[in-house]
The first five atom37 places (N, CA, C, CB, O) and aatype in JSON, in Angstrom:
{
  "aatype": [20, 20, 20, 20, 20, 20, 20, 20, 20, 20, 20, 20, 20, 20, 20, 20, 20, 20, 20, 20, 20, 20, 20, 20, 20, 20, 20, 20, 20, 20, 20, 20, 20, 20, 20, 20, 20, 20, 20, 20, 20, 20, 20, 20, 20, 20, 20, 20, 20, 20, 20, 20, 20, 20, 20, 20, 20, 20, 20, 20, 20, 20, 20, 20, 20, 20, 20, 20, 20, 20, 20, 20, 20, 20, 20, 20, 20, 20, 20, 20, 20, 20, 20, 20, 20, 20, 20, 20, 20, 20, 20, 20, 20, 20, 20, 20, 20, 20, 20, 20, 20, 20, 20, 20, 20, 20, 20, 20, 20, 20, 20, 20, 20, 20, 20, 20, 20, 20, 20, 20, 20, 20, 20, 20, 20, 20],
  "atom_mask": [
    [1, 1, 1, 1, 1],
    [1, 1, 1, 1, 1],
    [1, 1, 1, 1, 1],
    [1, 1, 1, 1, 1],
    [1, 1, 1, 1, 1],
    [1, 1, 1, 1, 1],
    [1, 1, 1, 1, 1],
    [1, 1, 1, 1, 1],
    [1, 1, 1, 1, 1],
    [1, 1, 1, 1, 1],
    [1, 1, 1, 1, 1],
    [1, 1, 1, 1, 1],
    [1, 1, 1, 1, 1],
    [1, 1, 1, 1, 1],
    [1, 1, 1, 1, 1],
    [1, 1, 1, 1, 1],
    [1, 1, 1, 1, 1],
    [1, 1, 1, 1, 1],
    [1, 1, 1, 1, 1],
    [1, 1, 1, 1, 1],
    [1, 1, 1, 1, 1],
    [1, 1, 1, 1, 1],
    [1, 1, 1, 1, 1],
    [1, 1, 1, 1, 1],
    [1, 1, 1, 1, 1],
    [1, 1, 1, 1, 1],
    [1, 1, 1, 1, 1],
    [1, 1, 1, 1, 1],
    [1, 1, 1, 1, 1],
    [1, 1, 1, 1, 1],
    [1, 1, 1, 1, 1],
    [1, 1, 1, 1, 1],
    [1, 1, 1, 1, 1],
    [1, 1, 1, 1, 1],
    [1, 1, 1, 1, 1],
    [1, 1, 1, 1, 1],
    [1, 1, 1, 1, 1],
    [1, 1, 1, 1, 1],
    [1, 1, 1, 1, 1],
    [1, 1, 1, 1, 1],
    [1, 1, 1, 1, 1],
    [1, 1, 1, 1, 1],
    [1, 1, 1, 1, 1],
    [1, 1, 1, 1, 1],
    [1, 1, 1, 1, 1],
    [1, 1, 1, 1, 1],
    [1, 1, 1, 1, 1],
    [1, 1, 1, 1, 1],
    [1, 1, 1, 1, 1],
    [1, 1, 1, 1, 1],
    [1, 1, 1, 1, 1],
    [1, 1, 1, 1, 1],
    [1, 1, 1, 1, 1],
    [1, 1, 1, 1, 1],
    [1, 1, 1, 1, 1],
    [1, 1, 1, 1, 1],
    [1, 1, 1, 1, 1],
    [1, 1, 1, 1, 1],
    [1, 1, 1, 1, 1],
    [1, 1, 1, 1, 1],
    [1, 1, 1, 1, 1],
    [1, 1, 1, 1, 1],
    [1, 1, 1, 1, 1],
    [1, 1, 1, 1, 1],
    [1, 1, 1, 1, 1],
    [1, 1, 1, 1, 1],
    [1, 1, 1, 1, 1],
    [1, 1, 1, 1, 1],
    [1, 1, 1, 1, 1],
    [1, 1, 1, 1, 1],
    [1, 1, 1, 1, 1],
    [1, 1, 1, 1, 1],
    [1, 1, 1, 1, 1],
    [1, 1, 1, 1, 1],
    [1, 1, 1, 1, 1],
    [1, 1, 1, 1, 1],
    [1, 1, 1, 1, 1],
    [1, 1, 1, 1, 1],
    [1, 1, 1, 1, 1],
    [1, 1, 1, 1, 1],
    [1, 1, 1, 1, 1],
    [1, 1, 1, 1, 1],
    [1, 1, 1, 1, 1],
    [1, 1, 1, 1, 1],
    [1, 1, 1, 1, 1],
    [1, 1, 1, 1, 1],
    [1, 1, 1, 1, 1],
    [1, 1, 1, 1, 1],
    [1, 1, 1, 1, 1],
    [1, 1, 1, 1, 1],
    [1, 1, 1, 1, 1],
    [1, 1, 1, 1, 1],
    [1, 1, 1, 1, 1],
    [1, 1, 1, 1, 1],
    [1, 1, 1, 1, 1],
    [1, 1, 1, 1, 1],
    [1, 1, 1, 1, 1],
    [1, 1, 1, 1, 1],
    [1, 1, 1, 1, 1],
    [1, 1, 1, 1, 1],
    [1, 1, 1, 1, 1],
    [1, 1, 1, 1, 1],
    [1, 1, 1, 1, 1],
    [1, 1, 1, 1, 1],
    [1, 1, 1, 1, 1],
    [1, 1, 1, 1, 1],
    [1, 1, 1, 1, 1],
    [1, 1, 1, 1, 1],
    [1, 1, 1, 1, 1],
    [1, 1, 1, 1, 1],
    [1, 1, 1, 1, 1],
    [1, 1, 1, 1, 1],
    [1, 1, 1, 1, 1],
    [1, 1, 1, 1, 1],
    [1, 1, 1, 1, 1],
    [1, 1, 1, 1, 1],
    [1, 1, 1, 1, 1],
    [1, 1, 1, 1, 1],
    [1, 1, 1, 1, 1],
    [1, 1, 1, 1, 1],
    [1, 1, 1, 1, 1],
    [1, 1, 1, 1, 1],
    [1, 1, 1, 1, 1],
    [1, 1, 1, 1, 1],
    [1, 1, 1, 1, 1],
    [1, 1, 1, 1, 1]
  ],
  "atom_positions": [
    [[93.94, 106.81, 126.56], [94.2, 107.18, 125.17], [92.93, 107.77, 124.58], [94.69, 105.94, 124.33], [91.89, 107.15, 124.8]],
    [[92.87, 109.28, 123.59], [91.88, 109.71, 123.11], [91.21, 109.28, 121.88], [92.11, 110.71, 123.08], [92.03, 108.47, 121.44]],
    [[90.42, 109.3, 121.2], [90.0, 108.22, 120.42], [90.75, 108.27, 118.91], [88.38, 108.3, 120.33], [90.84, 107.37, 118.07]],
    [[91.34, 109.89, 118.88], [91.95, 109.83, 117.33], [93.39, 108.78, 118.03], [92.48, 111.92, 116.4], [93.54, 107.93, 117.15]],
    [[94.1, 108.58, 118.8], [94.9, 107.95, 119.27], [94.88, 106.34, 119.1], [94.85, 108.39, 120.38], [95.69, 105.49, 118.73]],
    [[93.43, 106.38, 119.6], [92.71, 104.25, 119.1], [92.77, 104.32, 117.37], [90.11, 103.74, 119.7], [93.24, 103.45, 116.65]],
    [[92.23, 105.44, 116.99], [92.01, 105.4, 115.41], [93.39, 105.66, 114.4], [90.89, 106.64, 115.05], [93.55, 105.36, 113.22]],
    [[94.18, 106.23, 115.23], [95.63, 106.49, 113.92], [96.4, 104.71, 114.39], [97.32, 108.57, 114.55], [97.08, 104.09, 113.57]],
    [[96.13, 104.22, 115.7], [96.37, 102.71, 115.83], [95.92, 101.78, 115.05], [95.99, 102.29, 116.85], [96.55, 100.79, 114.7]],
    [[94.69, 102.1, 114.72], [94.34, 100.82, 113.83], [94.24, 100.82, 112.19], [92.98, 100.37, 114.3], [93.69, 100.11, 111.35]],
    [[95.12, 102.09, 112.19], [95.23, 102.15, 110.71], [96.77, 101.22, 110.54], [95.26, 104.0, 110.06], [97.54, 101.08, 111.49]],
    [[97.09, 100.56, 108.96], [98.47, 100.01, 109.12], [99.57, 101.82, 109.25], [98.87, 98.72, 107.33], [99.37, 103.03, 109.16]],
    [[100.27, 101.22, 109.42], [101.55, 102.05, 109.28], [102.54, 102.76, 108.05], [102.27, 101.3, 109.82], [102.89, 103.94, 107.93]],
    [[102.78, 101.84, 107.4], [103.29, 101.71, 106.1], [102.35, 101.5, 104.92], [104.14, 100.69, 106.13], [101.18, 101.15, 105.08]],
    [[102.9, 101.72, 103.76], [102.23, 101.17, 102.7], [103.85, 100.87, 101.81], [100.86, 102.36, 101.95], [104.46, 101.87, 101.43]],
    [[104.38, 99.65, 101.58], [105.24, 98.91, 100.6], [105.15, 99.55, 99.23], [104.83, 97.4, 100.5], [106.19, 99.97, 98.72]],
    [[103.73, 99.69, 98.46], [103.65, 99.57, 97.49], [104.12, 101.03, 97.34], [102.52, 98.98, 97.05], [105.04, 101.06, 96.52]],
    [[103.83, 102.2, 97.8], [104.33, 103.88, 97.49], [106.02, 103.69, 97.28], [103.94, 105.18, 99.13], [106.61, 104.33, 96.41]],
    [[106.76, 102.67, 98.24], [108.01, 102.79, 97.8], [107.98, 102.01, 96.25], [109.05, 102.14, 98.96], [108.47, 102.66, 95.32]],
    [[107.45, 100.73, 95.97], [107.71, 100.42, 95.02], [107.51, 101.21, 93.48], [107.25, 99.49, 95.23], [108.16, 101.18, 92.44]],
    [[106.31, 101.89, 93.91], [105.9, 102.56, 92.83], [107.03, 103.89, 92.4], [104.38, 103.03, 93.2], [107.3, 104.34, 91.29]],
    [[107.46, 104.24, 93.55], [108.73, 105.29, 93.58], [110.29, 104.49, 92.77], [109.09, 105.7, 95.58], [111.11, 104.99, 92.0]],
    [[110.18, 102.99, 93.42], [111.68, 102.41, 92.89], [111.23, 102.15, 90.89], [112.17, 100.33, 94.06], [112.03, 102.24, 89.96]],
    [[109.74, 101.82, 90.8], [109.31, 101.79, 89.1], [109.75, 102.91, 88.45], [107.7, 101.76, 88.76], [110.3, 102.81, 87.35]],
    [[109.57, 104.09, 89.03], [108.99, 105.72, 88.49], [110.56, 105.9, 88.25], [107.98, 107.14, 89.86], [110.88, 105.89, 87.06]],
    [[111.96, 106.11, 89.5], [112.96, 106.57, 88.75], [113.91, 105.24, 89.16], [113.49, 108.2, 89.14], [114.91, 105.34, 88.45]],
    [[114.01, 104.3, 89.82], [114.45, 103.18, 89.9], [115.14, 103.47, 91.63], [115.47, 102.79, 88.48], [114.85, 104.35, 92.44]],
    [[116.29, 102.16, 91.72], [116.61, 102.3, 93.19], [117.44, 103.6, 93.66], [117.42, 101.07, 93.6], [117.39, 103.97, 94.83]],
    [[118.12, 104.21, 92.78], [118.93, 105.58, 93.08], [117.72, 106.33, 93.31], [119.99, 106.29, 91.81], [117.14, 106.41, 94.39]],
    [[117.49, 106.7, 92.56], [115.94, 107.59, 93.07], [115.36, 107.58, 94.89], [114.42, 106.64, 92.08], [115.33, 108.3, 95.88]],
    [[114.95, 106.09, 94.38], [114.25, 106.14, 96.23], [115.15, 105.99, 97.08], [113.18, 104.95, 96.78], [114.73, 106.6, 98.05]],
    [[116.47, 105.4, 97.42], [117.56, 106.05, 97.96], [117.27, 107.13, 98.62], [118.41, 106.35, 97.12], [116.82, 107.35, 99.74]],
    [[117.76, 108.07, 97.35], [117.76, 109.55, 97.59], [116.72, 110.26, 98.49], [117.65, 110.14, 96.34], [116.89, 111.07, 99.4]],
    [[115.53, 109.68, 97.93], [114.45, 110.12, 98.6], [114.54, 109.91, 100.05], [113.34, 109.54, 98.08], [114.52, 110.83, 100.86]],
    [[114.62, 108.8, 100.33], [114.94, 107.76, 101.43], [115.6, 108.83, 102.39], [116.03, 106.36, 100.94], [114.96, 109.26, 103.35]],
    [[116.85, 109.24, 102.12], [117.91, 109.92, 102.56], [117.6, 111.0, 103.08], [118.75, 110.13, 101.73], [117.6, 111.28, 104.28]],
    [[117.25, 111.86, 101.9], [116.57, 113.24, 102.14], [115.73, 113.31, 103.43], [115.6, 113.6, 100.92], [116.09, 113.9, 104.44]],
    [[114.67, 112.71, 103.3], [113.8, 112.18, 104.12], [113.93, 112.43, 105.68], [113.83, 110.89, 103.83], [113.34, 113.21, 106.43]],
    [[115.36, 111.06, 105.96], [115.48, 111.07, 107.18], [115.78, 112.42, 107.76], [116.33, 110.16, 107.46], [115.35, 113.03, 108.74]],
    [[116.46, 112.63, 107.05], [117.67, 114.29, 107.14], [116.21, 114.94, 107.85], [118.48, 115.47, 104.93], [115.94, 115.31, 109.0]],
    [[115.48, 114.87, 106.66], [114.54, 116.85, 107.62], [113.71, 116.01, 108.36], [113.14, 118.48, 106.35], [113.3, 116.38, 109.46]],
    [[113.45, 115.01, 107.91], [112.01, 114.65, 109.21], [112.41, 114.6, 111.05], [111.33, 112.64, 108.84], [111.53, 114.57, 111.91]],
    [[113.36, 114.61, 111.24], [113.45, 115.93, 112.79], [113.73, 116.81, 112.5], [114.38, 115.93, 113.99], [113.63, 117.46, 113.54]],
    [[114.26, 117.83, 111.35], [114.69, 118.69, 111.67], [113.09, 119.54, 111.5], [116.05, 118.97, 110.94], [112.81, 120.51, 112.21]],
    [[112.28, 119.06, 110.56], [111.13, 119.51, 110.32], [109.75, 119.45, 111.87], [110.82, 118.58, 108.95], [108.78, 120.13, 112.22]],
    [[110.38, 118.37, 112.27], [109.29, 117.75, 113.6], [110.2, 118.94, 114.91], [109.56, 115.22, 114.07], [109.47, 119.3, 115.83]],
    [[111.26, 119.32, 114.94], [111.74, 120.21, 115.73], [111.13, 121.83, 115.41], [113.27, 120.03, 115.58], [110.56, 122.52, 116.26]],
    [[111.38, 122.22, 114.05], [110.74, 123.34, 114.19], [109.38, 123.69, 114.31], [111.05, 123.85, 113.44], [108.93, 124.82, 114.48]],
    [[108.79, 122.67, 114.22], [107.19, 122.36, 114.46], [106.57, 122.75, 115.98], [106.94, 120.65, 114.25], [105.65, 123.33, 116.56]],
    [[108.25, 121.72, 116.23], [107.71, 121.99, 118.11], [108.11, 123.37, 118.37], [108.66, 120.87, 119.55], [107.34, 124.0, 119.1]],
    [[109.02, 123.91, 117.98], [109.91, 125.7, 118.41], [108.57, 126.38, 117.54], [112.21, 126.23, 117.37], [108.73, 127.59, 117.7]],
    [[107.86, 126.27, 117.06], [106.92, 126.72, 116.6], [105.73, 127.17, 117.38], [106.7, 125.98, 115.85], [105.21, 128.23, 117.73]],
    [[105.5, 125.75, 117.51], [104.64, 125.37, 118.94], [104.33, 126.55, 120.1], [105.56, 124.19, 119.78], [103.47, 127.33, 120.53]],
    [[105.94, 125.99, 120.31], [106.25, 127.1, 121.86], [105.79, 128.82, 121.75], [108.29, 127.19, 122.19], [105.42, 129.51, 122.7]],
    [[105.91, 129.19, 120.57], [106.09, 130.27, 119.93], [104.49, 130.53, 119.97], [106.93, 130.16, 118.51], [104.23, 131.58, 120.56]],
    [[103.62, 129.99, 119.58], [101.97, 129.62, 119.61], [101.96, 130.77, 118.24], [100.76, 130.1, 121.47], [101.35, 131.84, 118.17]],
    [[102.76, 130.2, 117.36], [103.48, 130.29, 115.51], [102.23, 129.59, 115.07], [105.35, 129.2, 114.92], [102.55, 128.42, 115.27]],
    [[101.25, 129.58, 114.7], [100.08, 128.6, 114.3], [100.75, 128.29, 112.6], [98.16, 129.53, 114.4], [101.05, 127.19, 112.15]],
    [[100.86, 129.68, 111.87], [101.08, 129.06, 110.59], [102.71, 128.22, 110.41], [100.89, 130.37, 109.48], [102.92, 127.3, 109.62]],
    [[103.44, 128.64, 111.1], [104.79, 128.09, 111.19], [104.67, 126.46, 111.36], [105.59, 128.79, 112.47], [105.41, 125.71, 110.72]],
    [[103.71, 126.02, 112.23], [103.62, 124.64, 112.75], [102.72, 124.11, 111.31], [102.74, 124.51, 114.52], [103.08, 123.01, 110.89]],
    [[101.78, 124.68, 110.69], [101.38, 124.58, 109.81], [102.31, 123.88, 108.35], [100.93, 125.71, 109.89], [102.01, 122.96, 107.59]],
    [[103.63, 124.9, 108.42], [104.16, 124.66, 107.51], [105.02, 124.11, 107.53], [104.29, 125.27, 107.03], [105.6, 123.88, 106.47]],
    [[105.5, 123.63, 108.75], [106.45, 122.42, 108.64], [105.9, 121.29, 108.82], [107.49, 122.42, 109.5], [106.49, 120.31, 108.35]],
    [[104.78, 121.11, 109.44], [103.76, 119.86, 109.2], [103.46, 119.39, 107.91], [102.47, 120.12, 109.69], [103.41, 118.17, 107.77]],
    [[103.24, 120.21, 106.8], [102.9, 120.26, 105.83], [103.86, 120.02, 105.06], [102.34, 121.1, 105.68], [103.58, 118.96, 104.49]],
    [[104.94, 120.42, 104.66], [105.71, 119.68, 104.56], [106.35, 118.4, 104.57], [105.86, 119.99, 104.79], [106.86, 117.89, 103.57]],
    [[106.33, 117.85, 105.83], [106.5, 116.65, 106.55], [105.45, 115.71, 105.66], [106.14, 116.82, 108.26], [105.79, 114.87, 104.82]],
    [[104.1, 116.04, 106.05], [103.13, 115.23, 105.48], [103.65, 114.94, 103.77], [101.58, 116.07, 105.66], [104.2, 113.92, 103.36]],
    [[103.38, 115.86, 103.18], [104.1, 115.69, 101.78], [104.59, 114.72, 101.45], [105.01, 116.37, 101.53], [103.92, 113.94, 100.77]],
    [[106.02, 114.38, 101.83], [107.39, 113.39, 101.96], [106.66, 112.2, 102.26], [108.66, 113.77, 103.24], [106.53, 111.34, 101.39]],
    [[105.84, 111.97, 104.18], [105.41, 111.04, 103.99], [104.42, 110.37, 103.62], [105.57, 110.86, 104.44], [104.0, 109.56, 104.44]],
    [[103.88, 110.44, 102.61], [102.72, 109.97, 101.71], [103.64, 109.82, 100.61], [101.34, 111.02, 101.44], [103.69, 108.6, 100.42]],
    [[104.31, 110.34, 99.86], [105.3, 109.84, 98.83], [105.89, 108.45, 99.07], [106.45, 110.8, 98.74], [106.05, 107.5, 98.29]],
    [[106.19, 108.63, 100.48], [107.33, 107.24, 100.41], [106.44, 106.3, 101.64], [109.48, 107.74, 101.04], [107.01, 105.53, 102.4]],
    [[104.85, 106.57, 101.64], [104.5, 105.27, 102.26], [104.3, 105.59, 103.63], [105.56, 104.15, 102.09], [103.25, 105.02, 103.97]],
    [[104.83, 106.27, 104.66], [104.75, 106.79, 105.74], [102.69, 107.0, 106.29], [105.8, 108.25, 105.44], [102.16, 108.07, 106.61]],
    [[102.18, 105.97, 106.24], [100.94, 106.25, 106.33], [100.39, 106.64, 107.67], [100.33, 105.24, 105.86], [99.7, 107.66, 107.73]],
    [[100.55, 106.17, 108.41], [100.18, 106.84, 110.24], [100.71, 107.75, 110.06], [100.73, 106.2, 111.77], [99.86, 108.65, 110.03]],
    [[102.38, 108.42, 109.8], [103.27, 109.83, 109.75], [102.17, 110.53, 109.0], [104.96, 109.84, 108.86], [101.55, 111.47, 109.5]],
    [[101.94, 110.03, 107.75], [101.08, 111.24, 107.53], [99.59, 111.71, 107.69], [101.23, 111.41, 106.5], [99.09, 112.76, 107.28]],
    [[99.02, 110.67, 108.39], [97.37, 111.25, 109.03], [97.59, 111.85, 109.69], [96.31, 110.54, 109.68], [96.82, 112.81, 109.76]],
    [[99.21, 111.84, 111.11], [99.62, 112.43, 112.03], [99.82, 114.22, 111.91], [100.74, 111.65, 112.26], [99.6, 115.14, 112.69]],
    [[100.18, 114.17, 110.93], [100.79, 115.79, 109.95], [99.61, 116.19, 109.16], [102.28, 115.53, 108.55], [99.59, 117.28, 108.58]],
    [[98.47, 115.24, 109.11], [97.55, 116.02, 107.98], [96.74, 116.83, 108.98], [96.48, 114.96, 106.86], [96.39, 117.99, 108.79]],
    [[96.42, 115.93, 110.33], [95.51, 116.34, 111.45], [96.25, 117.87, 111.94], [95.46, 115.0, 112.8], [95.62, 118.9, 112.18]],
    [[97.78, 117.72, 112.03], [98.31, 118.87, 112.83], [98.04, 120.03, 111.93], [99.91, 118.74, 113.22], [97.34, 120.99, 112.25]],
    [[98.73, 119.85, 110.63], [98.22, 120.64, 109.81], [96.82, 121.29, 109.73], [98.41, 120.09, 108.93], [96.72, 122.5, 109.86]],
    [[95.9, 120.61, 109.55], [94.41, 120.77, 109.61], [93.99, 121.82, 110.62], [93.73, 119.44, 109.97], [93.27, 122.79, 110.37]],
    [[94.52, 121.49, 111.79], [94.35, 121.86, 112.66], [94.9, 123.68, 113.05], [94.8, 120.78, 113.23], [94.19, 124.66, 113.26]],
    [[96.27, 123.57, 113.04], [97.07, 124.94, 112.6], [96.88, 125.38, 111.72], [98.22, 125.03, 112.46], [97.22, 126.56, 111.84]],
    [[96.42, 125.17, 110.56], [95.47, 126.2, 109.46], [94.41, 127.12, 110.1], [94.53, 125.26, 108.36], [94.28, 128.33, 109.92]],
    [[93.58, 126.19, 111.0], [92.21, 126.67, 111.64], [93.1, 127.69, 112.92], [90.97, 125.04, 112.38], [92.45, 128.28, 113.78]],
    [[94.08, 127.74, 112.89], [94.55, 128.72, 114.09], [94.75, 127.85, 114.97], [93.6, 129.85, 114.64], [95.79, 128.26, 115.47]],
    [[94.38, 126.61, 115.71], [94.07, 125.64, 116.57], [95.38, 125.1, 116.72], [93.01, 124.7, 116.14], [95.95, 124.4, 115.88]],
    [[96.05, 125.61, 118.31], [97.19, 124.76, 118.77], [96.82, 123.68, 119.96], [98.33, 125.75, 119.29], [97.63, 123.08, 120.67]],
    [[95.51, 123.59, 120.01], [95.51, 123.34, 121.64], [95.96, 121.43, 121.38], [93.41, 123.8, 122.62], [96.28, 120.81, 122.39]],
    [[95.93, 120.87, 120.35], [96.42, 119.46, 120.23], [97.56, 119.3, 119.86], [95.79, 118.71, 119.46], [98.2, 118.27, 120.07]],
    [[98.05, 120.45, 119.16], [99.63, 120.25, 118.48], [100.74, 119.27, 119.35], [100.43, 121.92, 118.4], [101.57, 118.47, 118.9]],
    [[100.4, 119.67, 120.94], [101.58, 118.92, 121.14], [101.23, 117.54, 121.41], [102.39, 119.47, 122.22], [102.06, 116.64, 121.57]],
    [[100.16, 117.44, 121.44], [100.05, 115.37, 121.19], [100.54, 115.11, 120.16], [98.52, 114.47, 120.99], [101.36, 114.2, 120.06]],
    [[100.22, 115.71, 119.34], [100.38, 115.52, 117.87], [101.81, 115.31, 117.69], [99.87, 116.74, 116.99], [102.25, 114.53, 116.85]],
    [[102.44, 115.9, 118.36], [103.79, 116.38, 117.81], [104.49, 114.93, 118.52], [104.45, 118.22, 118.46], [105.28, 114.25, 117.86]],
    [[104.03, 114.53, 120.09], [104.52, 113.76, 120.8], [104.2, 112.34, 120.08], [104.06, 114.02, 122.14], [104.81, 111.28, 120.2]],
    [[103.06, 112.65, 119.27], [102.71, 110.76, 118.23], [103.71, 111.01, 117.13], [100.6, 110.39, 117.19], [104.04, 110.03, 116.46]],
    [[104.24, 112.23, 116.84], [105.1, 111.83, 115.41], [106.13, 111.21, 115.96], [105.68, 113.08, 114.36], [106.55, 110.07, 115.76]],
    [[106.67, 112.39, 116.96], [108.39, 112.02, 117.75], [108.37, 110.4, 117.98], [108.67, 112.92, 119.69], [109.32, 109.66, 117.72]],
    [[107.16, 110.01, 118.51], [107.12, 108.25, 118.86], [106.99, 107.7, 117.29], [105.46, 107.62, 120.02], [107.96, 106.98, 117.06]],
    [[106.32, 107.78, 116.42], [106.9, 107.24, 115.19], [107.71, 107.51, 113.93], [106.2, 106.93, 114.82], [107.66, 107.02, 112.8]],
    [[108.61, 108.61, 114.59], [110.09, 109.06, 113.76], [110.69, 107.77, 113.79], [111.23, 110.33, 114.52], [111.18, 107.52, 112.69]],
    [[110.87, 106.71, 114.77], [111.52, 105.82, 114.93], [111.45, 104.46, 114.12], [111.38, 105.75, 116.0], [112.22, 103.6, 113.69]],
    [[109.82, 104.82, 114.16], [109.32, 102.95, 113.65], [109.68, 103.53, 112.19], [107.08, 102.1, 113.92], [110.31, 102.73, 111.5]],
    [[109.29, 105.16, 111.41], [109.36, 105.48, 110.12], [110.59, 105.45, 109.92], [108.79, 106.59, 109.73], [110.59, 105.22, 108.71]],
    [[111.64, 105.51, 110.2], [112.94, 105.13, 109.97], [113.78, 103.9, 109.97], [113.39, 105.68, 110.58], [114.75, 103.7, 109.24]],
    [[113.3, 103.13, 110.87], [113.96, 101.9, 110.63], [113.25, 101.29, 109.39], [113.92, 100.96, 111.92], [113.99, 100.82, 108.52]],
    [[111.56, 101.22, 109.15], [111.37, 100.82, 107.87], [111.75, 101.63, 106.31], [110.1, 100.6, 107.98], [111.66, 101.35, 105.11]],
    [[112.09, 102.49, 106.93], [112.6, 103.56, 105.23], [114.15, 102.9, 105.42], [112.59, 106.11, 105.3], [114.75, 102.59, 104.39]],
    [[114.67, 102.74, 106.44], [116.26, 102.29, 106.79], [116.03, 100.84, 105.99], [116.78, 102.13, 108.83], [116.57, 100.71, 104.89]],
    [[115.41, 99.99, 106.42], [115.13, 98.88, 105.98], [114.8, 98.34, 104.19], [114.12, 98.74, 106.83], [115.21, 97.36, 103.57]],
    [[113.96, 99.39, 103.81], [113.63, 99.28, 102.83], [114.79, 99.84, 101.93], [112.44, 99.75, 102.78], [114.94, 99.21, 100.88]],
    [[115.93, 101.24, 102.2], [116.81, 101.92, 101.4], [117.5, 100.27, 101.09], [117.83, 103.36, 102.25], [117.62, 99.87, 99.93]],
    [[117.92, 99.4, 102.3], [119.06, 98.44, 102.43], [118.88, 97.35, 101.16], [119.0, 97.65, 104.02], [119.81, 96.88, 100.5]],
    [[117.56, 97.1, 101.01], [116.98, 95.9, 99.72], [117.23, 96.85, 98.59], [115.02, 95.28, 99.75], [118.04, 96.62, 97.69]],
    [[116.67, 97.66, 98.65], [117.04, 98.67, 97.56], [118.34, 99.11, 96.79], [116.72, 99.66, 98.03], [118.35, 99.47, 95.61]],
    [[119.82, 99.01, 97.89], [121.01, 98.93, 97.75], [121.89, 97.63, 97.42], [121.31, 99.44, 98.7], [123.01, 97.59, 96.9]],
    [[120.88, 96.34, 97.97], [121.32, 95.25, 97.2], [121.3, 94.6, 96.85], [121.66, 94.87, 97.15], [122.3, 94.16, 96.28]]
  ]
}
């Protein structure tokens, strides 16, 4: 494992309080929604990233990273989004040669970021 790999590990994952502050701001319909939205593009956004990729699209990967990152920092997604700030960072500078680790650490925590946004929509609904 490379060392940004040890270092996006020992950061936590989540942050609780971004959803709460989201369920204060417009209440539980709100983050729902958000919630929802969310799941919807975050592959469809992590797919064109990768068709991007392939393409050696630097600003394309750019901008669906960027994107991505966005969303998750709103709703708490904290590893998702150092993951998207780095790719981003990176595809700004023209620089694909990490994208696809990058891309392969989001795809591995699309999963954990969904069951806790899944988790959290469910308290939220009742």
């Amino acid at each position: 494992m490379d060392t940004d790999s040890t270092t996006h590990a020992d950061f936590p994952e989540t942050d609780p309080a971004a959803l709460e502050r989201l369920r204060r701001f417009g209440g539980n319909k709100l983050l729902g929604d958000m919630i929802t939205l969310f799941l919807e593009a975050m592959p469809q956004r992590l797919a064109a990233a990768r068709a991007a990729l392939l393409r050696g699209d630097a600003p394309s990967v750019e901008h669906e990273l960027h994107a991505l990152k966005s969303s998750a920092a709103q709703l708490g997604a904290l590893r998702m989004h150092r993951l998207t700030q780095e790719g981003e960072r990176l595809a700004r500078a023209g620089s694909l040669d990490h994208s696809a680790t990058i891309l392969d650490d989001l795809d591995a925590e699309m999963p954990r970021v969904r069951t806790w946004l899944n988790e959290a929509r469910s308290r939220a609904d009742a």
